[in-house]
N, C-alpha and C positions, 0 to 999 in steps of 0.2 A: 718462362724459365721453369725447367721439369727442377723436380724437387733431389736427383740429383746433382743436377748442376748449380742449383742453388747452395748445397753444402760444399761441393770444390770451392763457388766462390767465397762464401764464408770463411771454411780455411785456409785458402789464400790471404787474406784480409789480417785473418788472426796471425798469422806466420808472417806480414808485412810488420802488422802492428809489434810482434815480441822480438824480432830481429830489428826494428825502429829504438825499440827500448835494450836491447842487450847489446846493441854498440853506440846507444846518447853520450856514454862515458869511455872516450877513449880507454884511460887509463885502465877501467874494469871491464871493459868492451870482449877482451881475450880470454875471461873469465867467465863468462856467460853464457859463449857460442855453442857450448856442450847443453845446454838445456834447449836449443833448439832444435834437439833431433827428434823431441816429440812432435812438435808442430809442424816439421819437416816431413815426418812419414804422415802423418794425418791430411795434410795438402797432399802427398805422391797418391794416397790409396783414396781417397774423393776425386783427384783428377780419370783414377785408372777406372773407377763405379763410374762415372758419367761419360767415360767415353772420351774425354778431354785431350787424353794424353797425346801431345802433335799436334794439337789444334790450338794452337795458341792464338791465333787470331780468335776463334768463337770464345774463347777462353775467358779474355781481357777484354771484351765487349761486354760477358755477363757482369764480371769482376767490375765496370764501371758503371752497370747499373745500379751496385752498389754503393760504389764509392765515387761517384765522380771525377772526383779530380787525381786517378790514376794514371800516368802517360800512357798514352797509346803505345801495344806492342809492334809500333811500326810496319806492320803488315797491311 
């Protein structure tokens, strides 16, 4: 894995895990989604350095080297 696609898939990973925790609580879930526009543009602008962008199959391949138990993007 080249050393940019290893940071798409990191923040990927990161942008899983603070969108995992900014909707655990319904109720404050709607409160929260405005702080994921960091992690949001940090995943868009790592997928566009690596080349990613449209390949979501090579994507989520590296993204489960990571993390295993990712579901396959059905590709």
């Amino acid at each position: 894995m080249r050393n940019d696609e290893l940071a798409a898939a990191q923040a990927y990973v990161r942008l899983l895990e603070a969108t995992r925790a900014a909707l655990a609580d319904p109720e404050d879930g709607p409160s929260y989604v405005p702080l994921l526009a960091s992690p949001i543009a940090e995943a868009d602008g790592a997928l566009d350095r690596a080349g990613l962008r449209g390949n979501e199959s090579r994507f989520f391949d590296l993204v489960r080297l990571l993390r295993p138990g990712v579901p396959s993007s059905g590709h």
